[in-house]
Structures are given as C-alpha cells and as structure tokens.
C-alpha positions as CSV (number, residue, x, y, z in Angstrom):
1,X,-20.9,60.2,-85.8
2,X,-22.7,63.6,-86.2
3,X,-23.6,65.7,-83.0
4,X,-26.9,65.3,-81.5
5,X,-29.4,68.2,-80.5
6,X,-31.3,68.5,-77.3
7,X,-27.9,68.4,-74.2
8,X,-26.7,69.7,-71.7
9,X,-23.3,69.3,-70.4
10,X,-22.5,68.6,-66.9
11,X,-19.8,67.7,-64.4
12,X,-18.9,64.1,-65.0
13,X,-21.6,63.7,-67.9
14,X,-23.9,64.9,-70.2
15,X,-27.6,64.8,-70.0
16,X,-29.7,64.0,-73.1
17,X,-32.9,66.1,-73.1
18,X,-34.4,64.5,-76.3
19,X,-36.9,62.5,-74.6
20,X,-38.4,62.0,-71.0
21,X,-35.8,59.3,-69.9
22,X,-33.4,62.0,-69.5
23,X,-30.5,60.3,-69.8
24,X,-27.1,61.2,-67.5
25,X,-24.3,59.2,-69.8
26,X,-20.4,59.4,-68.9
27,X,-17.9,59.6,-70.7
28,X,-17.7,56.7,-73.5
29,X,-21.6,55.3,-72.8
30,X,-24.7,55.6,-74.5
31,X,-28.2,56.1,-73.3
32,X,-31.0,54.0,-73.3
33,X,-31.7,53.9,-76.1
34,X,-28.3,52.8,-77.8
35,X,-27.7,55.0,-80.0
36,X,-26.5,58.7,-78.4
37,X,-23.3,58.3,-76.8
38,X,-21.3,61.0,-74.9
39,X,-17.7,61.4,-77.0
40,X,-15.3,63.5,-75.5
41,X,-18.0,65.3,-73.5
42,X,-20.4,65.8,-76.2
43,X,-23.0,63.7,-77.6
44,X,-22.9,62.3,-80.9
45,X,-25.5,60.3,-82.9
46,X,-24.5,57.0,-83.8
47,X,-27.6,56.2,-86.7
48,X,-27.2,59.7,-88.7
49,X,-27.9,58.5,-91.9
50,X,-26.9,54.6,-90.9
51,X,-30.0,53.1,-92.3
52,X,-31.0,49.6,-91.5
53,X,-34.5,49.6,-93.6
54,X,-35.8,51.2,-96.6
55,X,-38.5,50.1,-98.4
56,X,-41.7,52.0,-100.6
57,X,-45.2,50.9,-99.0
58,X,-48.4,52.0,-99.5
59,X,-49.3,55.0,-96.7
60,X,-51.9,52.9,-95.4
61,X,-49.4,50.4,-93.8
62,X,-48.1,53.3,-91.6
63,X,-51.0,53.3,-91.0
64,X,-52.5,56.2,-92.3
65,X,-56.2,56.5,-93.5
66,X,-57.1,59.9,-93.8
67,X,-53.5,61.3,-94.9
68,X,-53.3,61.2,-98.9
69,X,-55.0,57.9,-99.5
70,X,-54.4,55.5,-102.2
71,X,-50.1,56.9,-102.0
72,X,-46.7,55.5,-101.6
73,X,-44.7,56.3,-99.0
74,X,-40.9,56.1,-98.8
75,X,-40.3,54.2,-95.6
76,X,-36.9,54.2,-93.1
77,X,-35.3,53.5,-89.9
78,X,-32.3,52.9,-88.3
79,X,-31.6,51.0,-84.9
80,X,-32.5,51.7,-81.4
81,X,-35.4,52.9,-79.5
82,X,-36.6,54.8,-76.4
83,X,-39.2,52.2,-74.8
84,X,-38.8,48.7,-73.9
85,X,-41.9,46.8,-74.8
86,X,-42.2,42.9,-74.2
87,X,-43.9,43.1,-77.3
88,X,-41.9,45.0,-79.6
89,X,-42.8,43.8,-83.5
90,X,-39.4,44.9,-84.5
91,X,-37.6,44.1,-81.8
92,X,-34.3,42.9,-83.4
93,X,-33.7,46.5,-84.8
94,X,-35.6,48.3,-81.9
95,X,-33.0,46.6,-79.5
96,X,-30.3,46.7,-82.0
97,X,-27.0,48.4,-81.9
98,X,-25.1,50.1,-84.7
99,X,-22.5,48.0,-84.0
100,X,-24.5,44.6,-84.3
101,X,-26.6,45.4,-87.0
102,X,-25.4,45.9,-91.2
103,X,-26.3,49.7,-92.1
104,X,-26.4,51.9,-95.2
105,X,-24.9,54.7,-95.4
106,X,-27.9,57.0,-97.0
107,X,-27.3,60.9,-96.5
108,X,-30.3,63.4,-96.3
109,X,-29.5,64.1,-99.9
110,X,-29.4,60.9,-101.1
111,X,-32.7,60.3,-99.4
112,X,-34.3,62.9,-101.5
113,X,-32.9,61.6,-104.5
114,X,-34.4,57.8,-103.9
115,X,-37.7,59.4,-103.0
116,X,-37.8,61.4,-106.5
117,X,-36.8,58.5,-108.7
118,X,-39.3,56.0,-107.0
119,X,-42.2,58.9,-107.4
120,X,-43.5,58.5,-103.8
121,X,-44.9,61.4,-102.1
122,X,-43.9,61.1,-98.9
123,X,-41.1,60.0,-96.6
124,X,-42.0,58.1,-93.4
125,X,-39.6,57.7,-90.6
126,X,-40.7,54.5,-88.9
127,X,-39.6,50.7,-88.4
128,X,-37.7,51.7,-84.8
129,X,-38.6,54.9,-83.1
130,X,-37.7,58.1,-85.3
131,X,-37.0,60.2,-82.2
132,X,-33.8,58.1,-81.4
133,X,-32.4,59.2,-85.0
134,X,-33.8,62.9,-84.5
135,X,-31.4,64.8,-86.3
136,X,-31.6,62.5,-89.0
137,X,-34.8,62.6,-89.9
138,X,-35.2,66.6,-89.0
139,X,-32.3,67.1,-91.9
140,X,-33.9,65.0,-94.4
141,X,-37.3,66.6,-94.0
142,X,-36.3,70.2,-94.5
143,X,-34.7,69.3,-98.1
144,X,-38.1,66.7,-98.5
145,X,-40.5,70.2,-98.1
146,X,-38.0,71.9,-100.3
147,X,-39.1,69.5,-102.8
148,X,-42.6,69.5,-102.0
149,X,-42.3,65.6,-100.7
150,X,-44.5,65.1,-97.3
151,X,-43.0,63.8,-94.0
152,X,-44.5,61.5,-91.6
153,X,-43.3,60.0,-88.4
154,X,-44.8,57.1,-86.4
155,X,-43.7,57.2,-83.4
156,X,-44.2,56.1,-80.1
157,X,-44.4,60.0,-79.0
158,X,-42.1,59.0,-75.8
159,X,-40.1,62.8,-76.3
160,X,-39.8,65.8,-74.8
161,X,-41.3,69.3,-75.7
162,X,-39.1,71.2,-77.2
163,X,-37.8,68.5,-79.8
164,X,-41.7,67.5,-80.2
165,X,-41.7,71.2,-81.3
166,X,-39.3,70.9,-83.9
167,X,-40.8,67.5,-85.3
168,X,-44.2,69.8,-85.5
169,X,-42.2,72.0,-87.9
170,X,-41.5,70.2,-90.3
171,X,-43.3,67.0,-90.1
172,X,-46.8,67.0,-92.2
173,X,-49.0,63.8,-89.8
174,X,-47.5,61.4,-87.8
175,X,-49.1,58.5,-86.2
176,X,-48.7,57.8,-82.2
177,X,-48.8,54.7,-81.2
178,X,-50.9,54.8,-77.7
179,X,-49.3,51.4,-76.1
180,X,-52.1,51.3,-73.6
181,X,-54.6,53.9,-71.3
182,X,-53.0,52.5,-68.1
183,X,-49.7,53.5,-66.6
184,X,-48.9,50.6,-64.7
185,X,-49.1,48.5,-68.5
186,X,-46.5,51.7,-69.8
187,X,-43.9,51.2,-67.0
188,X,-43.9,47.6,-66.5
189,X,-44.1,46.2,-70.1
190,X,-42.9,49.3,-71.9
191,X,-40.3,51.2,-69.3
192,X,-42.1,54.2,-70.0
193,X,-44.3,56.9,-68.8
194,X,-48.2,57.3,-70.6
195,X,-49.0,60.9,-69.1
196,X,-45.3,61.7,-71.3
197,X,-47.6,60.3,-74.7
198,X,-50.4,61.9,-73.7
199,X,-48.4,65.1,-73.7
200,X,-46.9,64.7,-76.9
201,X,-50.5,64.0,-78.3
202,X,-52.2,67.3,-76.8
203,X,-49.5,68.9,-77.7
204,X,-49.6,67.6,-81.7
205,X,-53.4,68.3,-81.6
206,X,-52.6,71.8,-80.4
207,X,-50.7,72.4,-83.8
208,X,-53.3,70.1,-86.1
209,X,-53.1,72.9,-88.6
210,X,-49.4,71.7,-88.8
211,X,-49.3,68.1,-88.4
212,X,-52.2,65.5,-89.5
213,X,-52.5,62.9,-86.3
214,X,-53.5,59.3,-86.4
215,X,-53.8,57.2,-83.4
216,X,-52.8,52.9,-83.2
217,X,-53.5,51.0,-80.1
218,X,-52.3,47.8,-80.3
219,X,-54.4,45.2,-78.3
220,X,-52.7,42.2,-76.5
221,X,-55.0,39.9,-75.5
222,X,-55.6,39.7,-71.7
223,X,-52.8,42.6,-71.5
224,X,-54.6,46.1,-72.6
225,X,-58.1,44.7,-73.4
226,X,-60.0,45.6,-70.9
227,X,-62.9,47.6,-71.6
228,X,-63.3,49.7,-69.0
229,X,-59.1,51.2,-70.3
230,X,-61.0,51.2,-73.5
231,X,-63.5,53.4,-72.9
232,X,-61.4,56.1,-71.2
233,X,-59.2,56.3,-73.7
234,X,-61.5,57.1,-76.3
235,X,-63.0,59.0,-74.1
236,X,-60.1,60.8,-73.1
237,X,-59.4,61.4,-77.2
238,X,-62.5,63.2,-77.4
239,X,-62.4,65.5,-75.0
240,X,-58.8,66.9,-75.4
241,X,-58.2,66.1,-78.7
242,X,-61.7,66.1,-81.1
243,X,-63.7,63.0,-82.3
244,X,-62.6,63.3,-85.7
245,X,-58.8,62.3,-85.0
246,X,-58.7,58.3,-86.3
247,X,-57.8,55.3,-84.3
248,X,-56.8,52.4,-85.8
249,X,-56.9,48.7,-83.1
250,X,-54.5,46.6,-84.3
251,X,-54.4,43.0,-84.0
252,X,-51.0,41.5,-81.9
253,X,-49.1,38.4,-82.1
254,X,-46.6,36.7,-80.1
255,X,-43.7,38.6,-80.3
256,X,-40.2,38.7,-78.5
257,X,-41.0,38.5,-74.7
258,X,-44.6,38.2,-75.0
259,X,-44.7,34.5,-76.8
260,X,-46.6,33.2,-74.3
261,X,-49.8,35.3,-75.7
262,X,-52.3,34.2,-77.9
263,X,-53.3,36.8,-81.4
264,X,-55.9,39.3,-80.4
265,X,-58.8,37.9,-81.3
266,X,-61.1,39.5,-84.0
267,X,-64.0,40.3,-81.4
268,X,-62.0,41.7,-79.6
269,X,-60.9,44.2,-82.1
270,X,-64.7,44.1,-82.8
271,X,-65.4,45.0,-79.3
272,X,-62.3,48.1,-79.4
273,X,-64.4,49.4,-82.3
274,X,-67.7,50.0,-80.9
275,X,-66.9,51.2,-77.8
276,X,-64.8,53.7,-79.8
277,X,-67.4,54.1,-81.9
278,X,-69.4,55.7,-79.1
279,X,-66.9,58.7,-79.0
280,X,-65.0,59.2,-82.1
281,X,-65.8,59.3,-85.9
282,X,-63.2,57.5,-87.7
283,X,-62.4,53.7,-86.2
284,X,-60.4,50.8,-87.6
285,X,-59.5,47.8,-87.4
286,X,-55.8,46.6,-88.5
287,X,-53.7,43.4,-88.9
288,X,-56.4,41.0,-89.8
289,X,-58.6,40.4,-92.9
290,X,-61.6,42.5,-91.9
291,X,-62.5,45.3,-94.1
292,X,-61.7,48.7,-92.3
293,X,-63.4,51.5,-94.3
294,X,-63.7,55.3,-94.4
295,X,-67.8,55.6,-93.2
296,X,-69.4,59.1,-93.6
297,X,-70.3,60.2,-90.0
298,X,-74.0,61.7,-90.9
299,X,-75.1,59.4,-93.5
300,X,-73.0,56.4,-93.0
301,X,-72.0,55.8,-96.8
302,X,-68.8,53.9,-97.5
303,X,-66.4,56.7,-99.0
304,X,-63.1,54.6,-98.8
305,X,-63.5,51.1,-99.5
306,X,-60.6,49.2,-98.1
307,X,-59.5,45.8,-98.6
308,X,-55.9,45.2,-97.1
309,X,-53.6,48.6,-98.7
310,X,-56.3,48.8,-101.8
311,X,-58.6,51.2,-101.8
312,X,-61.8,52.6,-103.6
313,X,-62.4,56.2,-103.3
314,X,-66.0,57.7,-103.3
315,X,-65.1,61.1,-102.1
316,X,-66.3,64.0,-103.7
317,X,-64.7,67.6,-103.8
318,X,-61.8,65.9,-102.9
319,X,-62.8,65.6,-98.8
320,X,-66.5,65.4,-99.1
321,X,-69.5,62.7,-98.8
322,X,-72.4,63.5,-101.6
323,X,-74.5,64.3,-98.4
324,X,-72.4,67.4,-98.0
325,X,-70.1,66.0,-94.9
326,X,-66.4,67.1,-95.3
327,X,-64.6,64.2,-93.8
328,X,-61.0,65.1,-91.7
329,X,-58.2,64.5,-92.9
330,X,-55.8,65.6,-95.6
331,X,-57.1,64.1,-98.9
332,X,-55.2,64.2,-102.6
C-alpha cells in the first residue's frame, strides 16, 4: 500500500478529496471507487504500481488525432473507477477490486524502462479511470518528462481542482470523455455529476498551453442521442472552450448493464458530426469502419488520411495545410 494524496482526517474517518464524491470512509473501508482505503486513520492506495493492463497501441486508439500522429503510445491501468456507468466497456476492471483481479507489480521506474526499450513516446494512463490510481501515474510521469517521454490521461475528468491541477503539471493532453450533455443521464446511468466534467474541462482549456485536450462522447442509441443535447454540447464546447478542441462520437455496443441496447447506428454518428460540424473544426467519428480524417478548416483538403490506426500525413511545416492554415494540435 502506498499513501494517497488529496485527505483530510477527521473524527471517526477520513475524507478523500481526490474527486467530487468526497468520500467519508472508516476505519478498514474503501471508497467508491475500491481502491483508497482508510488504514489506521490514513488513506492508502491499493493500485500503486498494481497493474492489471499494459499494452503498446497506436495514439489514435486513445483516441488522439491531433496529439503526435502516426505514434505509439505505452498504455496502463489498474482497477477501480470513480463513476458507475451501465455501460462501462471495461467494466470487469472498472468494477474490479485488487483483491479479485491478478496484478503486476510495475514500479514508476520500471515503467520508464518498458517505455524506453519498446521506443514509444508516450505513456497513456487509461483502460479504468487514471484518477483512482493518482499517485501512481503523477510518479511515473515526473521520471517520463525527465526522459523526454509524453504523458496522456483519458479520463473521465470526474476529480476535484486541486488534483486536476497537478494532473495539468505534468500531464502533456489528455482526452475527457463527455458521458452525455444532460445531468439527469450523468446521475442515473453514471452516479455522477456533469457540471463536475464540465469543470475539469474549463479548467484544462484554461491551461491548453500545458495540456493538449481531446473530447469523446460516446453515443448510446436512444440514451444520449438526442439532437437537441447534441447541439448544446457543441455549442457549449465553443463558447467556453474554442472550436478548434476535437471531438471524436464514438460508436457503443451492448455492454454490462446496457445489453438490452442496440449499436449506435452509423447515421447516427453521421448525424453527431454535422451538427458538430456547425460549431467546431475538428469532428470524428470512432468505433466503426468509416473513414475519420484530419480536414483543413478553410480549404477543406484531407491532411490526415485515416483508415482505422493508419494514417497518411499531408501536413506541411509540420502543422500546416499548403493553403497556409496551421491546424491545432501538437504535431511531430
């Protein structure tokens, strides 16, 4: 066990502060999510460096499109998360305990060491929610920029301030998965709060110097579809974010508690795209077999031609369309 960050002590407990849940655990329990468990009247980590998953992917499967194209990340996770969603795509390590699931035991260092000899250049903490196993991933990023190796989180951005703060320090882009634009969908499918992601979003956008942000939003048919949520949300994106942050729809299946749904269909995903379309620059379209390219916003040329994780790169000057348009992002 190592000890967590973001407590306070109190009477008969201590309350977690990590993320909006706020969890009051006694003596011997763990919060919500699992994994942080009071111990003598302090609260310990269960899942530093207990990895369940490791695996190199291509930074597009984070997904990622306008954050080093074309390169391998070095992908991990542990168990445990903060939300509850019915549809959870990794459910059985999401809802996992350290107890129930085999780990690895894979210290920051050795982390840095696996990165180097598989040439990635980056590390992405993902597969379950990365701010469960905070301290984790904050240790392995500070020796990963010592090395000049990027960090990435995709996260459901369900966390608190002052700990989003620190994830802003030494993370280099992280992707937020947007669950839905209506708080009645976040509290009754997901046991969470959406003003509490929209935070953590403003707040990342706010520090964009810092921290490259992609947006996902997956669609469940007849769930968070409708078009009018849509349109606000991109809407919202726009105005307090910028229309250059990218949004990727991505397509859902029946998963966990949600198996009595049917896949999203593809115009549906068609439909997500051009209402985004009407606000924001960069739009795709994820989990299916449709193309979901990397248009130039003034001329509309293809600069990055994908076809599942490969990729053809017309850029120019590393971030520019011949017509003279830089496109955002952060390009090799």
């Amino acid at each position: 066990m190592y000890e967590a960050k973001y407590w306070e002590s109190k009477k008969d407990n201590v309350q977690c502060k990590l993320c909006p849940h706020n969890c009051k655990i006694v003596e011997g329990k763990t919060g919500l999510c699992k994994v942080r468990k009071n111990v003598e009247g302090k609260l310990m980590s269960l899942v530093y460096a207990k990895v369940v998953a490791v695996n190199v992917d291509p930074i597009e499967k984070k997904p990622l499109y306008h954050f080093m194209p074309g390169t391998k990340s070095l992908s991990i996770g542990t168990v445990g998360c903060n939300l509850f969603c019915n549809h959870c795509q990794n459910w059985d390590i999401a809802r996992g305990s350290p107890e129930s699931i085999p780990t690895i035991d894979l210290t920051p260092e050795q982390v840095i060491v696996m990165a180097k000899e598989k040439g990635v250049e980056s590390i992405s903490y993902t597969y379950n929610e990365p701010t469960v196993f905070f301290e984790y991933a904050i240790e392995c990023a500070k020796l990963a920029k010592k090395e000049g190796i990027k960090n990435i989180i995709v996260t459901n951005g369900f966390i608190n301030k002052e700990p989003a703060k620190e994830f802003i320090k030494y993370m280099d882009a992280a992707n937020v998965d947007l669950k839905s634009f209506n708080d009645e969908f976040y509290r009754k499918v997901c046991k969470g709060k959406l003003s509490a992601v929209l935070d953590t979003l403003k707040l990342f956008y706010e520090n964009n110097d810092k921290i490259w942000i992609e947006i996902t939003n997956l669609i469940i048919d007849g769930k968070n579809d409708l078009t009018k949520e849509i349109d606000e949300m991109c809407s919202w994106i726009k105005k307090n974010m910028s229309s250059d942050v990218p949004i990727h729809f991505s397509r859902s299946f029946p998963m966990y508690k949600m198996q009595d749904i049917s896949p999203t269909p593809e115009n549906t995903l068609i439909r997500a795209r051009n209402i985004a379309m009407k606000y924001l620059n960069y739009v795709y379209i994820g989990n299916t077999e449709l193309e979901s390219n990397t248009d130039c916003p003034k001329c509309k040329k293809i600069l990055i031609h994908r076809r599942q994780y490969s990729l053809e790169n017309n850029l120019v000057d590393g971030n520019k369309c011949e017509c003279g348009q830089e496109i955002a992002g952060f390009f090799k």
